[in-house]
N, C-alpha and C positions, 0 to 999 in steps of 0.2 A: 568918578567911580569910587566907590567906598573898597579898598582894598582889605580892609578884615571881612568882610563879604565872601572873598574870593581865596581864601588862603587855603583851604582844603585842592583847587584845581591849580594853582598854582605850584603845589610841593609835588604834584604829580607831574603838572608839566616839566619841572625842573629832570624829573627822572628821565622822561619822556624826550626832550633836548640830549641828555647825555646820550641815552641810545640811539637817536638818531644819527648825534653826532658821530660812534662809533661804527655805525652801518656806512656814514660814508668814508671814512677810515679805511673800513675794511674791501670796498670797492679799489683802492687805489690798485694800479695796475691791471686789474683784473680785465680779458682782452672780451668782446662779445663770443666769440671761439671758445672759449673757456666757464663762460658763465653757466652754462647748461650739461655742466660734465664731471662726472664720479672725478674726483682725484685717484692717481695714483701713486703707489710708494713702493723702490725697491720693483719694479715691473708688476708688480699686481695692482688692482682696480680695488679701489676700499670704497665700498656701498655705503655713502653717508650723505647724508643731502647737501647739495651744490649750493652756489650764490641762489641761481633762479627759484629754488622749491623754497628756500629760508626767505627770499624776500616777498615773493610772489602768497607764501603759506603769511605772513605777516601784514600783506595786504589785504587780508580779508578781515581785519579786525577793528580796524580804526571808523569805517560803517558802523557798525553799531557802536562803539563811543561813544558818535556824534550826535542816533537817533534816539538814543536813550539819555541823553542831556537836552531834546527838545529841539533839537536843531536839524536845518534838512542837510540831508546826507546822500543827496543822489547824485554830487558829483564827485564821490569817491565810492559810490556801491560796486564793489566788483563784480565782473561781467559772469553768466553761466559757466562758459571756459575757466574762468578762474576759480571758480569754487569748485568745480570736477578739477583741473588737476594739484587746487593749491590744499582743498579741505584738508584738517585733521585726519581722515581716514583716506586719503590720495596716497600713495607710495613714489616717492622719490624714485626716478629714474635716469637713466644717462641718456644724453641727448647728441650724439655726436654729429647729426648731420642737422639739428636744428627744425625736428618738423615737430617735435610734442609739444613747446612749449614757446609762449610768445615773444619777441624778441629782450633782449636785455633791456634796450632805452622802453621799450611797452612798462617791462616788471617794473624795474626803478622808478618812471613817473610814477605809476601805480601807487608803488609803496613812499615815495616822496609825498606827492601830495594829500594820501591818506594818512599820515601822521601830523601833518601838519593841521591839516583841517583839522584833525583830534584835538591836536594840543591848544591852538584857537579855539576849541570850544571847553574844553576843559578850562581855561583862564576866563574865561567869560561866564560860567557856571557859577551860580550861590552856591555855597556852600552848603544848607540845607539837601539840595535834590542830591547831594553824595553818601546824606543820612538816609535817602530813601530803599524799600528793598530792593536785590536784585530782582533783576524781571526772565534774568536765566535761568528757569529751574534748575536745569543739570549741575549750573556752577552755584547756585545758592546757596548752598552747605560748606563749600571752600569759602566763598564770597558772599557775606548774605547782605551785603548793600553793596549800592552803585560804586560807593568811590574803592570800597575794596577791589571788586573786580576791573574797575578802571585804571586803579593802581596798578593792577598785574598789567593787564594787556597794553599799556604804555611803557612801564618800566620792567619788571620779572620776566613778561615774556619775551620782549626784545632781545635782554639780554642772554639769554636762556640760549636763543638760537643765534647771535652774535657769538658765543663761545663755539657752535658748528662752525659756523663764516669762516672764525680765526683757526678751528685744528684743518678745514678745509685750505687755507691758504698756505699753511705750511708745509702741507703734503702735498701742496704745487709747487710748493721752490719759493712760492714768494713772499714768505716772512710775513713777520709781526703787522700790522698796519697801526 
C-alpha cells in the first residue's frame, strides 16, 4: 500500500481513534439502569441527553461515512427505530423503566462497530475522493468536500457530544472517566 495515498484518511482516523477512545472512557461505570436516564443534581432532574441518546444520536453517522467513500455499509445502517428516536430532530428523554429505547449492550454495539467500520474505511480511502464535493447539500456550505465533513462526523462531532457524556457523568456522582 502506497501510504502517501492515504494520508488525508488517516489524519482523520487518528481523530476518530481518540474519540472513540474517550466514548469508551466515559462508559466506565456507567450501570445499563443508568444508561437511559436525565441525571440529577441537588434532587432535581437536569434535561440533557443521557449516555443512550449521545451514543445511539452518534450511531447514525458512521453509514454514511462509509457509503460516501464507496464502501458497503449495510452492516452498520442503523435500523428505522434508530433514526426515529436518535435523529438530529429526536428529543432526548428519560427512560426510567426502559421501554423507549433499546437496550445499552444494543446502543454500544451499534455505535462500536459503526465507527469502526468508519475508521477502516477512511484509512483505506485515496486521498483524492476526500477532495471530492459533499454529496450533503444541507452540510455543503459548512463542508463543501468529503473529507471536511468526514472530519467533523469522526472527530468534532464525537467530541462535541463526549463533552454531554462527561457533564452527564458528573451529575451522577461518577466523575471524570
Amino acid at each position: 500500500m502506497n501510504h502517501t495515498n492515504h494520508v488525508i484518511g488517516n489524519i482523520i482516523s487518528a481523530s476518530a481513534r481518540l474519540g472513540l477512545g474517550y466514548a469508551e472512557r466515559m462508559l466506565t461505570g456507567v450501570s445499563a439502569d443508568q444508561f437511559a436516564r436525565f441525571a440529577t443534581a441537588d434532587g432535581r432532574v437536569i434535561e440533557s441527553n443521557h449516555p443512550c441518546f449521545i451514543l445511539g444520536h452518534l450511531s447514525l453517522y458512521p453509514s454514511r461515512v462509509v457509503s460516501e467513500l464507496g464502501k458497503d455499509a449495510s452492516s452498520v445502517q442503523p435500523s428505522e427505530t434508530f433514526n426515529k428516536l436518535f435523529s438530529k430532530e429526536a428529543k432526548c428523554v428519560d427512560d426510567p423503566d426502559g421501554t423507549v429505547y433499546p437496550s445499552m449492550d444494543e446502543v454500544v454495539s451499534a455505535f462500536r462497530s459503526g465507527y469502526e467500520k468508519a475508521i477502516d474505511a477512511v484509512e483505506q480511502a485515496p486521498d483524492d475522493i476526500f477532495l471530492g464535493e459533499n454529496p450533503n447539500e444541507a452540510m455543503r456550505s459548512k463542508f463543501p468536500n468529503i473529507g471536511g465533513a468526514h472530519a467533523f462526523y469522526l472527530g468534532g462531532h464525537i467530541t462535541l457530544h463526549m463533552g454531554q457524556f462527561s457533564a452527564w457523568r458528573r451529575m451522577m456522582g461518577l466523575g471524570p472517566a
